[in-house]
C-alpha positions in Angstrom: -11.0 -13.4 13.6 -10.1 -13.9 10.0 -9.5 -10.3 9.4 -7.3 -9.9 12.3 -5.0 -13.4 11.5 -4.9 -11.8 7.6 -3.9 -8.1 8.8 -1.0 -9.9 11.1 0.0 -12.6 8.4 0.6 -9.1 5.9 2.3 -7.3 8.5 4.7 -10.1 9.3 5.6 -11.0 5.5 5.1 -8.1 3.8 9.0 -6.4 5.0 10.3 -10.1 4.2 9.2 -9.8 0.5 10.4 -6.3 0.2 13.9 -7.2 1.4 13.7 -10.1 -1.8 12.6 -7.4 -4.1 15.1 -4.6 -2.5 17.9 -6.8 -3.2 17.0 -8.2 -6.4 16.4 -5.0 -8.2 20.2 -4.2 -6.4 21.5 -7.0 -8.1 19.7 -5.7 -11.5 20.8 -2.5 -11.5 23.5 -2.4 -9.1 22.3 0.6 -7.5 24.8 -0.2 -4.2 27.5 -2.7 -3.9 26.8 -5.1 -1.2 30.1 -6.4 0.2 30.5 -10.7 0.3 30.6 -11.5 3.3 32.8 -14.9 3.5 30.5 -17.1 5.1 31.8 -20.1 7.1 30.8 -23.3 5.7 28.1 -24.0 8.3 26.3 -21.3 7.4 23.6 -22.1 5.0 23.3 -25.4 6.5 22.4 -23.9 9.4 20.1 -21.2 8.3 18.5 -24.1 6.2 17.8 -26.3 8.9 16.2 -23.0 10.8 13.8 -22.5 8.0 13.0 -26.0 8.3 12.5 -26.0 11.5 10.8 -22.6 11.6 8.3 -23.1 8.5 7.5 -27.0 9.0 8.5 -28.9 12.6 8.0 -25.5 15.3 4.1 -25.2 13.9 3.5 -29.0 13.6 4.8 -29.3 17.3 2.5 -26.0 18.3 -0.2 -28.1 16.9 0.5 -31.4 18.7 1.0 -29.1 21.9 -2.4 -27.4 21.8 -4.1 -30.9 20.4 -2.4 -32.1 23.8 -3.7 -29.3 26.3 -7.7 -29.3 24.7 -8.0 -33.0 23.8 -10.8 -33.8 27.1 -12.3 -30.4 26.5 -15.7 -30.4 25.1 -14.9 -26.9 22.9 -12.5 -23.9 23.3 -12.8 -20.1 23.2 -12.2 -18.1 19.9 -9.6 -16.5 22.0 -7.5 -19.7 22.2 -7.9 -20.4 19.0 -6.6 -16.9 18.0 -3.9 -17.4 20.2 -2.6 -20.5 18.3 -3.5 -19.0 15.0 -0.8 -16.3 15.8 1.6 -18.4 17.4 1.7 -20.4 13.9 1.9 -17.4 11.7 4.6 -15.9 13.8 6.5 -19.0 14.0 6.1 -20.4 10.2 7.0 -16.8 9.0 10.7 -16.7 10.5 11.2 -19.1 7.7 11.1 -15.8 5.2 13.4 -14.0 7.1 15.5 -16.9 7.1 15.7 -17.5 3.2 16.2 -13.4 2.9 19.1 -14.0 5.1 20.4 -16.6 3.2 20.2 -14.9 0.1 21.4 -11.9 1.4 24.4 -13.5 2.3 24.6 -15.5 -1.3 25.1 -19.1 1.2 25.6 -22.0 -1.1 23.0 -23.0 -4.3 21.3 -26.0 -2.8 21.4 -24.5 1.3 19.9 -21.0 -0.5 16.9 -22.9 -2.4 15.8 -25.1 0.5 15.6 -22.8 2.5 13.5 -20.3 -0.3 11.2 -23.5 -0.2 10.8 -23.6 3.5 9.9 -20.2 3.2 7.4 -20.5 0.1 5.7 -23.3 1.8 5.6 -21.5 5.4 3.9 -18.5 3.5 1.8 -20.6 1.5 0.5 -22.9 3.9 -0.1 -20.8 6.9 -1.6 -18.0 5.0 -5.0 -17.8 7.1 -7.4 -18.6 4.1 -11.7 -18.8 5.3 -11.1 -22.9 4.5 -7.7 -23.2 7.0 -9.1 -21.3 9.7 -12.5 -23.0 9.8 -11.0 -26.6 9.4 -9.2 -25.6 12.5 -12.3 -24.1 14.3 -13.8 -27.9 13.6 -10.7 -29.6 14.1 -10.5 -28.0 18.0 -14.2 -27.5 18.5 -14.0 -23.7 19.0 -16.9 -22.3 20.7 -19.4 -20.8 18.6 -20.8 -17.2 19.5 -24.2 -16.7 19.7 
């Protein structure tokens, strides 16, 4: 399961971090002129309360939802817990395609690095680690094989 949640985790950040690089070896070298898009001023606030939703609230309500649905079980398949495993990934990733966004559109300083934190903590925290994953397997009492 570990190996599956890792190959999806890369496939889903992976394109988010070569936009960030794309763009700032563009700004280095000025390879291509990106026109400035005048943004309105609700802009970054908006895509930085997205990232925050995205990287830290969706994923701590998916949790609360599942915690919800298997609390009187006595265990749970490996498929749920796969399930929810990709569910979080998917949902605390949008967060890097948020910040790309921002940056992309050079929003406002402090709306910009927010939501570049949200993202950096979305990757960082939901990256499916041996540790994360089998804390969860405990946490929810997956169903051992065998």
């Amino acid at each position: 399961m570990i190996h599956r949640l890792q190959k999806f985790y890369a496939l889903l950040l992976v394109p988010a971090v070569a936009g960030f690089a794309f763009l700032l070896v563009n700004a280095q070298l000025e390879l291509a002129v990106l026109p400035r898009v005048p943004e309105p001023a609700w802009l970054g606030l908006g895509l930085f309360i997205a990232a925050m939703v995205a990287g830290v609230s969706l994923p701590v309500w998916i949790r609360a939802v599942l915690a919800y649905q298997t609390g009187r079980q006595s265990c749970i398949e490996p498929r749920v817990m796969l399930c929810f495993q990709r569910r979080l990934i998917g949902t605390a990733l949008a967060a890097p395609y948020l910040a790309l966004l921002a940056y992309g559109l050079q929003v406002e300083g402090y709306f910009s690095a927010g939501t570049f934190l949200a993202a950096l903590y979305a990757a960082y925290y939901f990256c499916p680690t041996r540790k994360r994953i089998d804390f969860d397997c405990r946490l929810f009492r997956v169903r051992r094989s065998g």
